[in-house]
N, C-alpha and C positions, 0 to 999 in steps of 0.2 A: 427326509425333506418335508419342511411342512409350508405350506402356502396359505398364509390368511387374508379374504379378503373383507375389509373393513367399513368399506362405502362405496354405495355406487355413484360415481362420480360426477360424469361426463356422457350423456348420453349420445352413439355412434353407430349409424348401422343397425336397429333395433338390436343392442344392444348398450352396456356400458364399458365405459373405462375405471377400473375400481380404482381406490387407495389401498393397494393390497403390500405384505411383507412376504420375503422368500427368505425362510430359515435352512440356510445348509450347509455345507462344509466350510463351502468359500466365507457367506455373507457371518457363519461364527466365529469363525479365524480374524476375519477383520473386526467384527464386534467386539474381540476379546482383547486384539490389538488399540483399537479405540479407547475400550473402558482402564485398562492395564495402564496403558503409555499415560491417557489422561488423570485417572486419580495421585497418578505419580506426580505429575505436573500439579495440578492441584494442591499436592502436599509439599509439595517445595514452594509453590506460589505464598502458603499462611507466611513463611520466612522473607521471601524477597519482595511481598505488597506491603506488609506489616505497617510501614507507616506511611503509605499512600492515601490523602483522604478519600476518594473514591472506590475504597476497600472493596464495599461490599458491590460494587456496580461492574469492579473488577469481573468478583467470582460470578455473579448475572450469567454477564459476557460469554464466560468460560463456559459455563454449562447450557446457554444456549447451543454455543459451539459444539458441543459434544453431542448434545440434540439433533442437531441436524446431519450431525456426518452420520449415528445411529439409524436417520431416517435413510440416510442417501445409501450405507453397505447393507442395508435389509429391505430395501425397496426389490417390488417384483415386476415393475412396468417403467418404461423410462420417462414417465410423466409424474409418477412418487419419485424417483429418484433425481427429476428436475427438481422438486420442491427441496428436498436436502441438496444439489448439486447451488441451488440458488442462496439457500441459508445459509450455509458455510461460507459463500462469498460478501454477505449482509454482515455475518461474523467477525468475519478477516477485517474487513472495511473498519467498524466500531472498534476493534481490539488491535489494530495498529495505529488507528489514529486517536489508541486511548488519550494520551497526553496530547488533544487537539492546540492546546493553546500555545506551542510551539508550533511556529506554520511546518518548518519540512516536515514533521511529523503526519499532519492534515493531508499536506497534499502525496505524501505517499499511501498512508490510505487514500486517496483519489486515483493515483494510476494504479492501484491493484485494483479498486473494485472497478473502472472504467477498461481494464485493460481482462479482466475476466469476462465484462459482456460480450467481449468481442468474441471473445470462445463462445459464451452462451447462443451467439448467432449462429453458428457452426452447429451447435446440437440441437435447435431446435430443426435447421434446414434439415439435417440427420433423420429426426424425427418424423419430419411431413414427407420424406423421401421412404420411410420402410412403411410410413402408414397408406401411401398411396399404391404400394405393390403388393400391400398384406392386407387388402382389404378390412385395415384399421385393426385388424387381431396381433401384428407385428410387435405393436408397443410394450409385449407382453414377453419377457425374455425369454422364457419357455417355449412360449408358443412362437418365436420369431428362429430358436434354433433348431424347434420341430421341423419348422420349414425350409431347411439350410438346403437340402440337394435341389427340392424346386425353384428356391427363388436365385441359386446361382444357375441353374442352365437355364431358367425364363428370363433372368433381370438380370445378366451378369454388369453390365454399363452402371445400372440405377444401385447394384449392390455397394461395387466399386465406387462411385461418389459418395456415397451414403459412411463409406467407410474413410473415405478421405478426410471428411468432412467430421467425422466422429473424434478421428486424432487430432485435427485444429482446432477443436473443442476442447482436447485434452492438453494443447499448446498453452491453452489460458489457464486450466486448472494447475497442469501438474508443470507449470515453467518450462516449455521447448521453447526455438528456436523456432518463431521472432517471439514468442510473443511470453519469453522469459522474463522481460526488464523489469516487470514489479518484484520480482521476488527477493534481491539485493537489498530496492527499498524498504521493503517490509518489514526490517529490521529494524525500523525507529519504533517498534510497539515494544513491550514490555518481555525482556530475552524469553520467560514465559511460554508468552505467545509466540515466539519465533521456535523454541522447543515443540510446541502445537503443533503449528500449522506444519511445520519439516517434518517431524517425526514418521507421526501417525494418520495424521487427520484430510486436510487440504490437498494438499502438492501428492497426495498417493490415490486422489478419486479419480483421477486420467488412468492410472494404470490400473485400476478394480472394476474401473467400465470395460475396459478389454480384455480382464478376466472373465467378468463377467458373460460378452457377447462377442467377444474376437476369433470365437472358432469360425464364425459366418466370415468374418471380412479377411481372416488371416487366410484363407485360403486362395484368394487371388494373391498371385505372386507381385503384382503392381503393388496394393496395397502395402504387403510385407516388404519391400523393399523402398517404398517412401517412406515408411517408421524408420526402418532402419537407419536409411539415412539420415533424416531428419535428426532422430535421437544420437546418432554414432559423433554429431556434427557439433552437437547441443553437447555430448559430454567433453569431447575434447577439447572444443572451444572454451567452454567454461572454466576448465580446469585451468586450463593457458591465463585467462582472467583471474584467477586467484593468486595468481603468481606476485603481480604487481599491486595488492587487495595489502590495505592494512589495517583496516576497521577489522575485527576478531571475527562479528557475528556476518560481517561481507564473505570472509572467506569460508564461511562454514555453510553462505549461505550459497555462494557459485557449489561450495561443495553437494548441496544437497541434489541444485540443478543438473549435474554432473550425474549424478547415481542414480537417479532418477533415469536422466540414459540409458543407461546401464539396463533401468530393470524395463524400460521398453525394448530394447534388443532381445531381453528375456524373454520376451512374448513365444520369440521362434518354437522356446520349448514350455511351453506358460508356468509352471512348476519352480523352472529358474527366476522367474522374475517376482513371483510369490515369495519364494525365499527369502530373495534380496531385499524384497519390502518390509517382511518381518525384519532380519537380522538387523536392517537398516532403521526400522524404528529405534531398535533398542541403542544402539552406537549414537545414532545422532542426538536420540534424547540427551544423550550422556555426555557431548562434546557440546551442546546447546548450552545446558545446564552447567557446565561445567565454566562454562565462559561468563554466564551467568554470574555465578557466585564469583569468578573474579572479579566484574567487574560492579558486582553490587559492592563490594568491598574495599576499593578503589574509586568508588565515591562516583561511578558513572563513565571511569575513562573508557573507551573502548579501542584508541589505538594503540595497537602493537608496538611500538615505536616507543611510548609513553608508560610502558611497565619493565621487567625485566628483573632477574633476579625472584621471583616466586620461588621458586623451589624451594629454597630454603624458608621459606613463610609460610608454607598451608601443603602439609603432603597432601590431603585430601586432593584439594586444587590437581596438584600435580599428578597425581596418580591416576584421577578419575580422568583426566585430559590423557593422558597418556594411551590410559588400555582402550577409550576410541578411539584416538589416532593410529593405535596400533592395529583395529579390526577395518577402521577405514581404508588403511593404507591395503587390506588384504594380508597381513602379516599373519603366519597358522600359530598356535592352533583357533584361534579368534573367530568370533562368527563371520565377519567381512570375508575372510577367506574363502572358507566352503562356498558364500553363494552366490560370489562374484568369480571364484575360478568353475562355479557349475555355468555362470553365463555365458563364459568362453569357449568351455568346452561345447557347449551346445550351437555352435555357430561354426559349423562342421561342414554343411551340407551345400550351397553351391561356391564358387571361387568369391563370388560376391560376396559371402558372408564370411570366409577366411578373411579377405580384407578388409572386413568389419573389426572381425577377431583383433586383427593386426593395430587397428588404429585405436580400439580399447584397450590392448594394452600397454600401449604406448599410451593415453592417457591416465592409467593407473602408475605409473612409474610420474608424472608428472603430480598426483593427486600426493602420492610419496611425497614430492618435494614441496609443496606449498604446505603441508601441514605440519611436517617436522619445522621449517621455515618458521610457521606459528610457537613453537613450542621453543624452539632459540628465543625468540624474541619476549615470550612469556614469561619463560621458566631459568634461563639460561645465561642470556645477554647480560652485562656489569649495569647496573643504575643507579645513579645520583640520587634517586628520590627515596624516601624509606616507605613503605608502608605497610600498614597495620594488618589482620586478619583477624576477625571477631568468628565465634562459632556460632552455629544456628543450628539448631536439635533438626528442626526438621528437612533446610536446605541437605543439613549433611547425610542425615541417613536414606536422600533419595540419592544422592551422589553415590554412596556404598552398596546402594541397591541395586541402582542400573551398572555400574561396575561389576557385580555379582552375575548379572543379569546379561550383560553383555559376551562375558567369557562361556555363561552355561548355555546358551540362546542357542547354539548349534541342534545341541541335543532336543529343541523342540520341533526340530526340522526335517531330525533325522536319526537313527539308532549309532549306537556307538560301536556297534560294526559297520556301519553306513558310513560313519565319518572314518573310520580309520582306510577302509577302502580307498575312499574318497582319496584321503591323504597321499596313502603309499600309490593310487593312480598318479599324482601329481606329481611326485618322487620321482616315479619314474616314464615322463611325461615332455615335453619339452616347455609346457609351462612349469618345471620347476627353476628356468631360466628366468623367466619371470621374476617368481618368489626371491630365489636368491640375489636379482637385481634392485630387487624393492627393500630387501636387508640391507643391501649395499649403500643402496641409496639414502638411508637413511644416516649411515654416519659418515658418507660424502657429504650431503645436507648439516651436519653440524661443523663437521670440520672446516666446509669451507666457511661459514659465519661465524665460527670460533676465530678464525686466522684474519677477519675481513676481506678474503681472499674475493666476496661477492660485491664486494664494494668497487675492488678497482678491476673488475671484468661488466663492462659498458659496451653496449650496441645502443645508440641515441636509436634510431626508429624501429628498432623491435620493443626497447622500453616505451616509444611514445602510443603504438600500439594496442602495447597492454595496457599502459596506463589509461587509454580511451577505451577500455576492454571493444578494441578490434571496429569502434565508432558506432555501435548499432545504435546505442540511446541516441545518437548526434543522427541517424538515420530515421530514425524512430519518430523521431522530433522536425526533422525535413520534411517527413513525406507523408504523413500521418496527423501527427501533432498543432501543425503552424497551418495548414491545410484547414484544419476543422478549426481554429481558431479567429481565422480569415474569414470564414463562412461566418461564423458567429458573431461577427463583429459588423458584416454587411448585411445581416440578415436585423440585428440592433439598429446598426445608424439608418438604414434606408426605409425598413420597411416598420420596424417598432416605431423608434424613433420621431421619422421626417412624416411616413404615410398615415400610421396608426393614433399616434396621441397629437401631430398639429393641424393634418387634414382630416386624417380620416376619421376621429373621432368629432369631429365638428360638422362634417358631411353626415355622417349618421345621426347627428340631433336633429339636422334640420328636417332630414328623411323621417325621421320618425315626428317629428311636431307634424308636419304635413300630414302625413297619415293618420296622426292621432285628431288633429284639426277637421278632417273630411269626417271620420267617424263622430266626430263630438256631434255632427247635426241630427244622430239618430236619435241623441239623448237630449228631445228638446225640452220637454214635460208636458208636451201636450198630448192627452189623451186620444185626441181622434186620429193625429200620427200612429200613434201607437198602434192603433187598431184598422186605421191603412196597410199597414203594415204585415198586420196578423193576417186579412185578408189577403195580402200578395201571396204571401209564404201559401196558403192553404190553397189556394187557386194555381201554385205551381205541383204541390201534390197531386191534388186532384187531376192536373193535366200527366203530369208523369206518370198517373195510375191506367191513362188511358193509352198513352204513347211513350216508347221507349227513345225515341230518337231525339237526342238532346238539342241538338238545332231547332228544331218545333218548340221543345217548351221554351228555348232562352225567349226565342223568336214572343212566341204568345205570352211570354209574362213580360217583356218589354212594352209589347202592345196593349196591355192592359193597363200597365204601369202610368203608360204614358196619359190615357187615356181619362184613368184614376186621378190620376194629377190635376189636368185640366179641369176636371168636373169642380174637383175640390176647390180647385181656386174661384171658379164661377160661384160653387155655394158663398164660400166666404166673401166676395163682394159683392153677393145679392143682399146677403146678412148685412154688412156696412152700412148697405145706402139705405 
């Protein structure tokens, strides 16, 4: 472990708050994840910007992006890792609303970066809550888990909200329930960038803060059991949303949300949801990207609906779509496997978390059917329309890379006795019920969109449902949305508006000529004013040097004043006459 600290920042408590980095197990696994996932991205990017004029403003973007997440998984204090936790959000913002002059594109970067502050409020309260019980040394991850047994039997209340309040922070980051709804939209930036920020980068800094400090707050059971639910609610629900999803990068993007679930329920055993984060970079990159290249090639369509019959056009396409949807789905020997049946296994321990267990996977059998769903509709479905497929040197051999990379991805997790235990556990396990249900379901899932057998099986309000995925945006925008919109609109008309630029700026001119008017008599140019005047002032020293009691001098320099005055006016019309 190496700890460097870089500048003293913030001075607290005679002492500082530095800009310091923590190089360790954790913060180089993520770095490696970071730097890995993103020059991959990068090198498929030269192929799919290539004729974008904002090329090189593109790559800027991207490698600021990389910047800041570097900052936010090697930061040693949660006030360096607010500076990365903040950049990546400044990031996200510029690189979804690359293509601003399309508005919905704009205003989706608007509800991600407006809907990440809202988390950002949540981790600073976090913040001021471990700094006021840790006499300001808390901000300091080391030093805040040194103090894990005192500050839970002295502050157990102040731990507990501190911790609450850390995971609604991570609501904004990492897409929970409520405050998931930008990360759908965020898909109008550049597939790229939705490879990004899913992957590796963004949506995984909620769950690296609770690698990072979650031994402290996972130890209250309240805590651990609002994630759970929280997250258990966020996957299942999402996955239901992707059902009725037909934009490609919408459904990969409820996907992400969904697993994302997944690896906070991991927390219980924190190992499991590391895993999950790794294996899950490398899959998603690979179903991002993969979506990517079809749809760079198809001239921009991205509904599902509107392609069809791939397969036969681009094995690449197809294959590289295929073996993530195969690790997605959990199907062995794939990396999704091992480290979403290690999440289940691990949710063991009270009946609570069995029917955590239960309702994961029951949403993994659901995640089955929305994305084979995609690959009918893809790869599969008959289509009118013909189209083309051009090669790209470099889109493609990141395609065959993370493809490579996805199948071998196990083995960085774990040794190949490790995995085959694993396996043969599973085998003979009652999650291999599971397994062989999520095989099953896969060619239930073709057959029945082979047959249109899904066309004439209709429920009108469970499809209208999904179709509103479940109303939260329509909730979102009630109670939230049109609320601050309202405010901002009478805070314009009444008080900008009517009080500021018709009254109230005319009320201040006059206030201030008045005032500037009284003063103008001092500057009259006459010299012996002037030197009236010096004499006041020096005659009020002079008394203040002899008495403190301000009442006396106002009192004595008004009486001189006055005095002064009078005389003067008699010399000047003795002068006169």
């Amino acid at each position: 472990i190496v700890k460097s600290e870089l500048i003293s920042w913030i001075p607290v408590s005679n002492s500082f708050i530095n800009i310091s980095f923590l190089a360790d197990e954790l913060s180089l696994k993520m770095a490696m994840i970071v730097t890995g996932i993103g020059a991959l991205i990068h090198f498929y990017s030269i192929g799919y910007m290539w004729e974008d004029k904002k090329y090189s403003t593109y790559f800027a973007y991207l490698n600021l992006f990389i910047f800041f997440m570097l900052v936010l998984v090697l930061s040693a204090n949660f006030l360096t890792m607010f500076v990365g936790w903040e950049g990546v959000g400044l990031c996200s913002f510029l690189l979804i609303g690359f293509w601003y002059h399309e508005f919905y594109r704009a205003k989706a970067a608007q509800k991600a970066f407006i809907t990440n502050r809202i988390g950002d409020l949540f981790f600073i309260s976090a913040s001021i809550i471990i700094l006021s019980i840790t006499n300001f040394s808390g901000l300091d991850f080391q030093s805040l888990l040194g103090q894990k047994n005192i500050l839970l039997s002295n502050y157990p209340e102040l731990i507990t909200l501190a911790g609450v309040f850390l995971f609604l922070s991570c609501c904004g980051k990492s897409a929970q329930i409520p405050l998931y709804v930008w990360l759908p939209d965020a898909m109008a930036g550049p597939t790229p960038v939705s490879a990004l920020i899913h992957a590796a980068t963004m949506v995984t800094a909620g769950v690296f803060l609770f690698l990072r400090v979650g031994d402290i707050f996972l130890s209250i059971d309240f805590v651990k059991n609002f994630i759970l639910t929280i997250s258990c609610l966020t996957a299942v629900l999402t996955s239901l949303m992707a059902l009725k999803e037909y934009n490609i990068k919408k459904v990969l993007a409820y996907s992400t949300i969904s697993q994302l679930g997944y690896m906070f329920c991991g927390l219980v055993v924190p190992y499991t949801a590391f895993d999950h984060l790794f294996t899950h970079a490398f899959f998603k990159a690979l179903l991002f990207l993969s979506a990517g290249y079809i749809i760079h090639n198809l001239h921009h369509i991205e509904d599902i609906r509107q392609m069809g019959g791939l397969a036969k056009k681009s094995k690449i396409a197809l294959w590289s779509f295929l073996i993530g949807a195969l690790a997605l789905a959990g199907i062995p020997p794939l990396s999704g496997f091992f480290s979403k049946e290690n999440i289940l296994s691990s949710l063991s321990g009270s009946d609570y978390q069995k029917f955590i267990m239960l309702m994961l996977s029951a949403g993994s059998i659901i995640t089955t059917i929305y994305i084979f769903r995609v690959i009918w509709f893809v790869f599969f479905k008959n289509s009118e329309k013909e189209h083309k497929f051009h090669e790209s040197a470099t889109m493609d051999s990141t395609l065959i890379l993370l493809s490579v990379l996805t199948v071998v991805s196990p083995l960085f997790i774990a040794s190949p006795k490790q995995l085959v235990e694993s396996f043969l556990h599973t085998v003979s396990s009652p999650f291999v019920i599971l397994v062989l249900t999520s095989i099953g379901t896969i060619f239930a899932v073709l057959y029945i969109y082979s047959k249109n057998i899904a066309e004439k099986i209709k429920c009108k309000p469970i499809e209208t449902l999904l179709e509103n995925k479940f109303y939260v945006d329509f909730m979102v925008e009630l109670l939230v949305t049109m609320p601050l919109k309202m405010t901002a609109f009478v805070a314009w008309y009444f008080i900008d508006n009517l009080i500021i630029e018709k009254k109230g700026l005319e009320g201040i001119t006059k206030i201030s000529y008045k005032i500037a008017k009284i003063f103008s008599y001092l500057q009259s140019g006459v010299v012996n004013n002037y030197a009236f005047l010096m004499i006041i002032g020096l005659y009020g020293i002079l008394l203040y040097s002899f008495s403190a009691n301000a009442t006396t001098v106002i009192l004595a320099i008004l009486a001189f004043s006055t005095f002064s005055y009078v005389l003067n006016k008699l010399i000047l019309k003795e002068e006169k006459q």
